[in-house]
Backbone as a chain_set.jsonl record, in Angstrom:
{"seq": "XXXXXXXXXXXXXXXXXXXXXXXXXXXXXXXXXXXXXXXXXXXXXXXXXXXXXXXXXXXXXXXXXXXXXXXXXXXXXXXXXXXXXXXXXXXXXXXXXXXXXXXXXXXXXXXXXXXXXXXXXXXXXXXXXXXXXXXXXXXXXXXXXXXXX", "coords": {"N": [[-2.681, 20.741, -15.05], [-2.357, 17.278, -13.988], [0.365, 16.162, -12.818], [2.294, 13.48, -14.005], [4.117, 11.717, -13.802], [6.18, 8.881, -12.585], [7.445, 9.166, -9.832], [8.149, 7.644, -7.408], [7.399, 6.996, -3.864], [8.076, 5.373, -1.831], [10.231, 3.345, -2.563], [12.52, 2.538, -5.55], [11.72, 0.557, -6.281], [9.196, -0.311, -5.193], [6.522, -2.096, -3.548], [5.628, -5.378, -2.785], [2.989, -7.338, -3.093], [0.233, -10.02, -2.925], [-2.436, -10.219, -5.119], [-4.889, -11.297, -6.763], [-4.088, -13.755, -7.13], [-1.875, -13.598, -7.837], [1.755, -12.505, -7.424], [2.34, -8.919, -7.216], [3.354, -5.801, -7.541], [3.733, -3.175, -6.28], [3.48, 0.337, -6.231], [3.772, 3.425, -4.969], [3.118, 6.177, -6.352], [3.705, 10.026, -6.796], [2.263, 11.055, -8.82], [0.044, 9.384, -8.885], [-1.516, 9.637, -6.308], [-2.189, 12.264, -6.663], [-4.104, 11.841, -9.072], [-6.001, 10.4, -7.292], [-6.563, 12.009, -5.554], [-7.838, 14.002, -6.554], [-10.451, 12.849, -8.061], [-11.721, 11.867, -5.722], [-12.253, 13.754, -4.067], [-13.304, 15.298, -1.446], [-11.859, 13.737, 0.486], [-8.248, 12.673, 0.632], [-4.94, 11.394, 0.461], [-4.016, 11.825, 3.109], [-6.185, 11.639, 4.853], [-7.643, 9.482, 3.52], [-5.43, 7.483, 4.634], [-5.982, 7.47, 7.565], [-8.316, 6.865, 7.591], [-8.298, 4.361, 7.024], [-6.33, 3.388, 9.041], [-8.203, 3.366, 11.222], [-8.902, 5.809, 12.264], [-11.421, 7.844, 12.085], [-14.41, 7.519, 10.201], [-14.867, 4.068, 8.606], [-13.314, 3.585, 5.345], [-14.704, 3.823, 1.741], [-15.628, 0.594, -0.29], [-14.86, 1.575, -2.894], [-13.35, 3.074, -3.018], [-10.908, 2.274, -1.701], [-10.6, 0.243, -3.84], [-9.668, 1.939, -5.767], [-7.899, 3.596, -5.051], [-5.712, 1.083, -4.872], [-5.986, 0.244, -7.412], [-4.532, 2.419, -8.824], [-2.177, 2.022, -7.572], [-0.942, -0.316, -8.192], [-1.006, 0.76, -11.213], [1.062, 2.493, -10.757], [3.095, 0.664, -10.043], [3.788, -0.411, -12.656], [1.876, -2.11, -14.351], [-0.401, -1.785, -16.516], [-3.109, 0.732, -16.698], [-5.766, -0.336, -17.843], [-5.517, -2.752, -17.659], [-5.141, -3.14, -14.768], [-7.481, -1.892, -13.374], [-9.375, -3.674, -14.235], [-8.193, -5.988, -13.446], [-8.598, -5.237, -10.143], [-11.735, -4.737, -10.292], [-12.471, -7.656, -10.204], [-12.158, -8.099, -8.073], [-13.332, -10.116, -5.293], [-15.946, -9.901, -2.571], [-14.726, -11.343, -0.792], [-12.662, -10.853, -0.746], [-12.34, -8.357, 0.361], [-11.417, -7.165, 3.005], [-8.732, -8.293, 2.935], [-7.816, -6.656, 1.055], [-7.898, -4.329, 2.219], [-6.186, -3.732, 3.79], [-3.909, -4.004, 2.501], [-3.709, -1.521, 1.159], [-3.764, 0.051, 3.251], [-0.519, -0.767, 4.076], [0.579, 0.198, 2.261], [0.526, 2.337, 2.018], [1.379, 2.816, 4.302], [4.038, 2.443, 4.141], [4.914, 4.307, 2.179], [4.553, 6.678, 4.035], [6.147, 6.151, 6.306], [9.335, 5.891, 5.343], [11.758, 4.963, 6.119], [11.435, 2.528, 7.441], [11.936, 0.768, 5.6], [14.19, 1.178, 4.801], [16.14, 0.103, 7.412], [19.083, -0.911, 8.334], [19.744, -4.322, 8.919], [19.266, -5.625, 12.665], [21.253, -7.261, 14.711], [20.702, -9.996, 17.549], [22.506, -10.117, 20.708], [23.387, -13.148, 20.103], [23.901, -13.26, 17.651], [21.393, -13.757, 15.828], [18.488, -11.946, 14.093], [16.933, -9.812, 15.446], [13.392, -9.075, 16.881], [12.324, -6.469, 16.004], [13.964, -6.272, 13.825], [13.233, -7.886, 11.984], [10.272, -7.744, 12.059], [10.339, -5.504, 10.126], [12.018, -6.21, 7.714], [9.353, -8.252, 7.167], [8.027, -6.223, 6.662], [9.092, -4.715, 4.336], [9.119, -7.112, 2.39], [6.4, -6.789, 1.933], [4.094, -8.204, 4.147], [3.897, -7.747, 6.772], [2.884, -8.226, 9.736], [2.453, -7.148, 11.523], [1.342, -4.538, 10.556], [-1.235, -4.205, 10.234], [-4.849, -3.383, 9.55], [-6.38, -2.103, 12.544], [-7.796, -3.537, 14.92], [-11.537, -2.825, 15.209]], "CA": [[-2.454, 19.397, -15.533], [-1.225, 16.51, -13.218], [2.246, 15.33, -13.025], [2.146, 11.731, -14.199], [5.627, 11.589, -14.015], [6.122, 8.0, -11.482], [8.341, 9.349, -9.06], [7.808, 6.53, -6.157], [7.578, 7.84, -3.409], [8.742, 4.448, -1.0], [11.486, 3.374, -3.357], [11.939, 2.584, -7.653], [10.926, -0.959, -6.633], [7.796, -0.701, -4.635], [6.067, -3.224, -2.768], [4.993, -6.625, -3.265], [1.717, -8.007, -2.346], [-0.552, -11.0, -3.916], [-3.373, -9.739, -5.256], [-5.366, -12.126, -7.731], [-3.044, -15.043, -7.026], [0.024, -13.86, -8.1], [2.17, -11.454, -6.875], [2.114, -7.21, -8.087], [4.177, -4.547, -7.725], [2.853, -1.856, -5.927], [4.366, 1.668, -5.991], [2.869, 4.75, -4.464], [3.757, 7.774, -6.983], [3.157, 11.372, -7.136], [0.462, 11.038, -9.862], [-0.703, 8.298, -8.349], [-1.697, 10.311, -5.038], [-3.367, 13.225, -7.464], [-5.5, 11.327, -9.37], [-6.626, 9.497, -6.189], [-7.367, 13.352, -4.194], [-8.898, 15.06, -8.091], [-11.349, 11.613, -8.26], [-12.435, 11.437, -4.194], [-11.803, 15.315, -2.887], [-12.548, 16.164, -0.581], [-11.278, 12.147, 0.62], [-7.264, 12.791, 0.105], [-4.457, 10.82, 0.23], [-3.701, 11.525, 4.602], [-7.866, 11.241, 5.085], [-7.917, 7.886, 3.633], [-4.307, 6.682, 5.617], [-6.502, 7.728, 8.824], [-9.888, 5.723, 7.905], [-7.759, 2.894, 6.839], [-5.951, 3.022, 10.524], [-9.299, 3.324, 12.234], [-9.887, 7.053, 13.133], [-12.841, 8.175, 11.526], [-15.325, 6.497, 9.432], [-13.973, 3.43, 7.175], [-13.377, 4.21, 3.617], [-15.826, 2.967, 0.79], [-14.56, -0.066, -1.091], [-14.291, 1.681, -3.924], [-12.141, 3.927, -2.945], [-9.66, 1.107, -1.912], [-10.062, -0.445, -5.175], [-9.588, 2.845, -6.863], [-5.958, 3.509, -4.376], [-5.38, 0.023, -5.513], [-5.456, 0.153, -8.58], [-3.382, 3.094, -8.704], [-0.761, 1.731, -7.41], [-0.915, -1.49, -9.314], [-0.102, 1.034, -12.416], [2.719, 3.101, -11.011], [4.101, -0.758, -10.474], [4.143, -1.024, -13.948], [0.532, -2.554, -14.571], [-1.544, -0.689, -17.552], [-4.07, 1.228, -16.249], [-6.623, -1.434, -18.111], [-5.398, -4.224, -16.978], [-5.059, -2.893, -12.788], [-9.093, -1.9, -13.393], [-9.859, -4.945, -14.476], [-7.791, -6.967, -12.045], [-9.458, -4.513, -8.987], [-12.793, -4.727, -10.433], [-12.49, -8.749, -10.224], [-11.768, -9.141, -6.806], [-14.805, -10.022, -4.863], [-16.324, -9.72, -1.271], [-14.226, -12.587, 0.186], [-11.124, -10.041, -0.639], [-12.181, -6.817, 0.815], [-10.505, -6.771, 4.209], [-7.738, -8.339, 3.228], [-7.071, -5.594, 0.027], [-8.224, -3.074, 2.618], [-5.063, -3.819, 4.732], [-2.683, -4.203, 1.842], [-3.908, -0.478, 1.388], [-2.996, 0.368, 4.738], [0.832, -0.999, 4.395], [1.263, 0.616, 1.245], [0.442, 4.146, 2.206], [2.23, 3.413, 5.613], [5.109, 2.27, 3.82], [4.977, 5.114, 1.792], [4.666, 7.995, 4.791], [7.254, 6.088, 7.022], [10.101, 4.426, 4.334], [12.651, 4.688, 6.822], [11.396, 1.186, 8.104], [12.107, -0.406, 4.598], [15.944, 0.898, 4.71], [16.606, 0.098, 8.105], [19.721, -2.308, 8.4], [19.472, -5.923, 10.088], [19.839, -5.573, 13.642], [21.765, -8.74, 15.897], [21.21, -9.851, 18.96], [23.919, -10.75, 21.005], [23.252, -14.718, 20.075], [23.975, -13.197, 16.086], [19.276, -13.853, 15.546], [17.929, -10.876, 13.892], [16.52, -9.194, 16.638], [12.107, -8.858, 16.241], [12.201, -5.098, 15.127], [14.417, -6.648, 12.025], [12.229, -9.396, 11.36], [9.308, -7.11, 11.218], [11.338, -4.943, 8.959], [12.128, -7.534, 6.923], [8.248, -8.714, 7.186], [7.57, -5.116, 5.865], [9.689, -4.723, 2.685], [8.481, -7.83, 1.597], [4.637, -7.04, 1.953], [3.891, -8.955, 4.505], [4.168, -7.103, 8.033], [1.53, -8.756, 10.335], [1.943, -5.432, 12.509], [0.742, -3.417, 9.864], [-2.538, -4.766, 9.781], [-5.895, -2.374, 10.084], [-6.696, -1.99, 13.431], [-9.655, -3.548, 15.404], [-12.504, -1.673, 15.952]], "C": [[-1.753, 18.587, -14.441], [-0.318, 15.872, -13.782], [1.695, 13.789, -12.99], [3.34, 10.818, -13.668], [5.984, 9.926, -12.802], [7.498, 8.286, -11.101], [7.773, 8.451, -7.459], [8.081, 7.384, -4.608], [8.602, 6.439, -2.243], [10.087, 3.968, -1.669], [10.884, 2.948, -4.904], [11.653, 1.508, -7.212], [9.326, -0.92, -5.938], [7.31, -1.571, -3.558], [5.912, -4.631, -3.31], [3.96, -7.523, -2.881], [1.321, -8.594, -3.941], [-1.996, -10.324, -3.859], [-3.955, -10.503, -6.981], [-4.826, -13.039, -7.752], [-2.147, -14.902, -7.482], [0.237, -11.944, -7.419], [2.979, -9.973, -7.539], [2.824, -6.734, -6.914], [3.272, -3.021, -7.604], [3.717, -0.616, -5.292], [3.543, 2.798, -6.281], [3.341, 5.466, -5.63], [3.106, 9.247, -6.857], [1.482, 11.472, -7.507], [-0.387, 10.362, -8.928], [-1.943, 9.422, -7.171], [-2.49, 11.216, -5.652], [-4.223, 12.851, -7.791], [-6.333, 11.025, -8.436], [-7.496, 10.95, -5.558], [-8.074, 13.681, -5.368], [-10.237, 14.192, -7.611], [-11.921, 11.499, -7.07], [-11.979, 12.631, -3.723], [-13.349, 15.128, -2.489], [-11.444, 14.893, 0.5], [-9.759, 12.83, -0.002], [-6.519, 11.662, 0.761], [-4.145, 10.222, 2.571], [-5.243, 11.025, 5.303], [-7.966, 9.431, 4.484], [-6.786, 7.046, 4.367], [-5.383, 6.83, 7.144], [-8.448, 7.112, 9.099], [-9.678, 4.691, 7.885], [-7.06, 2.311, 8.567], [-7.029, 3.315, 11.758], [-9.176, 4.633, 12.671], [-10.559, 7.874, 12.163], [-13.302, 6.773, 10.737], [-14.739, 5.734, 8.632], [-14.393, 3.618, 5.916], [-14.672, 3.062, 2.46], [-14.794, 1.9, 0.168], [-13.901, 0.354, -2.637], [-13.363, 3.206, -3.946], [-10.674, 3.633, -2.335], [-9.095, 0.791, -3.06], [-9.354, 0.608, -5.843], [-7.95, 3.217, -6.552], [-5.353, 2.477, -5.163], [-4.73, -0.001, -6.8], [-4.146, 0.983, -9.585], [-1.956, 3.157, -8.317], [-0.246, 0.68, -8.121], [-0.26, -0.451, -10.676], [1.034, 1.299, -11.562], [3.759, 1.752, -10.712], [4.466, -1.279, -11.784], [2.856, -1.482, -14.735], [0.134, -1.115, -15.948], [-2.6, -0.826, -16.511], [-5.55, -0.096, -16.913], [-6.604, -2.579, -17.511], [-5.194, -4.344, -15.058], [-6.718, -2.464, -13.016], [-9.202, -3.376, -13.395], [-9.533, -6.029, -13.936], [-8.567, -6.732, -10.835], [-10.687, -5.197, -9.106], [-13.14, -6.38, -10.123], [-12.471, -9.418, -9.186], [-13.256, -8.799, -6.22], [-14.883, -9.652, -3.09], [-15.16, -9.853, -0.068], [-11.958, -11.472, 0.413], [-10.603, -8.627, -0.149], [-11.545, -7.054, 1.961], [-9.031, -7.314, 3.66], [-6.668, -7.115, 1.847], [-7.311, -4.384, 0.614], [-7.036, -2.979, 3.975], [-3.87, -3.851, 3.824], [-2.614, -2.645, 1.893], [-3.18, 0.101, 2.182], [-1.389, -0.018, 4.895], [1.16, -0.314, 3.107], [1.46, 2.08, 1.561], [1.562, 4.357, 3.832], [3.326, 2.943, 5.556], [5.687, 3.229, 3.43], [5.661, 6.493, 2.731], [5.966, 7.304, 5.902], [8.196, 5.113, 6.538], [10.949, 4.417, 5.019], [12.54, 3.091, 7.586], [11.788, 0.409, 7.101], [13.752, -0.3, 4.544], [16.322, 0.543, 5.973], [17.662, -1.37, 8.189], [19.239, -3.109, 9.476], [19.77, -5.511, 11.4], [19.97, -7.063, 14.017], [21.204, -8.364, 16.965], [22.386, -10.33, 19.271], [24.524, -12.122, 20.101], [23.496, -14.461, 18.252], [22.384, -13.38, 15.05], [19.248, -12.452, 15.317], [16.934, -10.53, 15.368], [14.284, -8.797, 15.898], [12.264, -7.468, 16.201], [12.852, -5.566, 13.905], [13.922, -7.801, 11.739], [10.845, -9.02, 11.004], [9.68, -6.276, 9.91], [11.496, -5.792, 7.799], [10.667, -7.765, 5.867], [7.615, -7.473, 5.802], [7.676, -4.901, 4.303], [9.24, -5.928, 2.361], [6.749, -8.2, 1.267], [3.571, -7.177, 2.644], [3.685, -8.603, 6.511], [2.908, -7.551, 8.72], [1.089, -7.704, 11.297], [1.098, -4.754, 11.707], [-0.682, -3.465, 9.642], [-3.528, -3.849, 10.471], [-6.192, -3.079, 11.475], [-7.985, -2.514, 13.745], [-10.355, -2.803, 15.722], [-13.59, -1.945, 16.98]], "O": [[-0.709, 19.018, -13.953], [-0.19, 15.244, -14.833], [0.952, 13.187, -12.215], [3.411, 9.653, -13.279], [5.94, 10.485, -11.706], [8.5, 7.889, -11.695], [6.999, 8.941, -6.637], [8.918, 8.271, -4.441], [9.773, 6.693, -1.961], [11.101, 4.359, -1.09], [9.748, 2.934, -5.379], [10.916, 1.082, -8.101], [8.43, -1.636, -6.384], [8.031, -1.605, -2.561], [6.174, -4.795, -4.502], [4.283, -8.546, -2.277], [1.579, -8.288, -5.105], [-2.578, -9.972, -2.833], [-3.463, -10.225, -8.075], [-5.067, -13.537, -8.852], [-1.378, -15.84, -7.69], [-0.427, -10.941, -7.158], [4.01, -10.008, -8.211], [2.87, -7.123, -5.747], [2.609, -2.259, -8.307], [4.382, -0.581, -4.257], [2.887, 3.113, -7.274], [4.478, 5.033, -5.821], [1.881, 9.367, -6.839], [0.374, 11.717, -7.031], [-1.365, 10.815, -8.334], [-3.071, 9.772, -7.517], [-3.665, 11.138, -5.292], [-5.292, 13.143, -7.255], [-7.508, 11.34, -8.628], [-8.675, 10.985, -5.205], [-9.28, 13.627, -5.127], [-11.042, 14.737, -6.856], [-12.963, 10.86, -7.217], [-11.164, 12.519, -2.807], [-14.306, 14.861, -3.216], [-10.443, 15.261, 1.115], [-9.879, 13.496, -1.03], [-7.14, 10.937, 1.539], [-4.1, 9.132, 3.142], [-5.326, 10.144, 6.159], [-8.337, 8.45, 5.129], [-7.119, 5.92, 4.735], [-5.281, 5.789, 7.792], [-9.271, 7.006, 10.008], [-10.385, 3.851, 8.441], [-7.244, 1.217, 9.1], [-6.739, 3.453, 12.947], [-9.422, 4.629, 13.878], [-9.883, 8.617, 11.451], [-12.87, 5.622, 10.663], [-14.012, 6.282, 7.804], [-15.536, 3.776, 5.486], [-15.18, 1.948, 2.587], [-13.58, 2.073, 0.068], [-12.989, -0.147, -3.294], [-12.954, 4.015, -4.779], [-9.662, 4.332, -2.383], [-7.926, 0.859, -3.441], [-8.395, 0.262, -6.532], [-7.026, 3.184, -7.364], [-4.557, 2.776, -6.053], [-3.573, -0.168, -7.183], [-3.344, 0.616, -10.443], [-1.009, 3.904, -8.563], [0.862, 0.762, -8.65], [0.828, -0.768, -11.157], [1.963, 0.491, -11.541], [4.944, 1.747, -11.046], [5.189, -2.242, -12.04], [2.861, -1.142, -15.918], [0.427, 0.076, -16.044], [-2.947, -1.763, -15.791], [-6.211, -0.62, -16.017], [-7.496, -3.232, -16.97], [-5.136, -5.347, -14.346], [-7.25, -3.373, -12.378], [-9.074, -4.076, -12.39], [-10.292, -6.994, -13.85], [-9.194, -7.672, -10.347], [-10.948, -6.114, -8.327], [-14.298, -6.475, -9.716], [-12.625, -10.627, -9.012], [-14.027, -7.862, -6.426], [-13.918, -9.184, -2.486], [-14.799, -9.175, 0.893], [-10.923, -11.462, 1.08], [-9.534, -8.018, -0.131], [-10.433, -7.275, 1.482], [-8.091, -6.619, 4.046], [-5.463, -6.881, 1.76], [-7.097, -3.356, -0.028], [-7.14, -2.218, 4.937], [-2.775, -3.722, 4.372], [-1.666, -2.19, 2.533], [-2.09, 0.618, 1.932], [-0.89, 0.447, 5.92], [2.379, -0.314, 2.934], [2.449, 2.779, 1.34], [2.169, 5.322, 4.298], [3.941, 2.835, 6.617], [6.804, 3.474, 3.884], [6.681, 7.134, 2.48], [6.772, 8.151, 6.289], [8.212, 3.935, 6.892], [11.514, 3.387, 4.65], [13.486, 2.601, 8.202], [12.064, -0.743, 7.434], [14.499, -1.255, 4.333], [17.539, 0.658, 5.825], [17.262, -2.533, 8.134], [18.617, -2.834, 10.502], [20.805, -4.847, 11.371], [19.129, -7.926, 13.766], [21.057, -7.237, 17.437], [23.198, -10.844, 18.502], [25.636, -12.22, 19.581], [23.278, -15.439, 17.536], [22.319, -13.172, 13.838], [19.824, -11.691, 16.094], [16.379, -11.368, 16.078], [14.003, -8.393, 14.77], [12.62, -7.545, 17.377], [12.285, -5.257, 12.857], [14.554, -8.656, 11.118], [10.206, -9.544, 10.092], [9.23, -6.536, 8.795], [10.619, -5.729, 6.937], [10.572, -7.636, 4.646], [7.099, -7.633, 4.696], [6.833, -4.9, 3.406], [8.467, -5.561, 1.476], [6.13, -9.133, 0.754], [2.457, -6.729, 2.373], [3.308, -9.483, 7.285], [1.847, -7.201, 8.204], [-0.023, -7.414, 11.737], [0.043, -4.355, 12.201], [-1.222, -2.712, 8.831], [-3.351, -3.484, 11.633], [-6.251, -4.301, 11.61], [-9.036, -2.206, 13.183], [-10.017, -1.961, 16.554], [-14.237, -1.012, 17.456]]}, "num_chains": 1, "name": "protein.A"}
């Protein structure tokens, strides 16, 4: 039986990305991560972080949507209502829900970037490593973005 149990794996709040015009709550969990490898094995959770960052073949869209949506619940979302949001988004939204993807899972495997305190510079300006930081925990990290191919 899988553990359902939403143990987050980035922190209890999650992420925050816009997705349908308003802005969701997206938190990796345990379960989350099972269902995702049961539903797409031999496709698992480090196999799709590594099609999403460009090495091997890119992932199907519906195995974005399907991550997606999965995380949309362990944010809190009913499982009905994160389908049915996923299922809604169209063409014009695949790359950019196929990069939210990509910051969620690489939020997930490296959360030490979401606790890292503010760094100064001398001049008292967050220094750009804490402004991406920053960028990150709130969603939004323009680094994090899938790779060109």
């Amino acid at each position: 039986m899988i553990d359902t149990t939403p143990r987050s794996i980035v922190d209890a709040d999650g992420m925050m990305e816009d997705i349908g015009g308003m802005s969701r709550r997206l938190t990796l969990t345990l379960g989350a991560i099972e269902r995702f490898e049961e539903h797409h094995a031999p496709l698992g959770i480090f196999g799709l972080y590594d099609q999403l960052r460009g090495a091997g073949p890119s992932p199907q869209w519906r195995q974005v949507r399907d991550f997606l949506t999965l995380v949309l619940v362990g944010g809190g979302m009913s499982d009905r209502a994160a389908d049915d949001l996923m299922r809604a988004q169209g063409p014009d939204q695949f790359m950019r829900l196929y990069q939210v993807a990509y910051r969620v899972i690489g939020a997930a495997f490296h959360p030490v970037v979401l606790r890292q305190p503010q760094k100064k510079s001398a001049d008292g300006s967050p220094t750009v490593r804490a402004e991406r930081a920053t960028r990150l925990h709130r969603g939004r990290m323009a680094d994090a973005t899938v790779p060109a191919r």
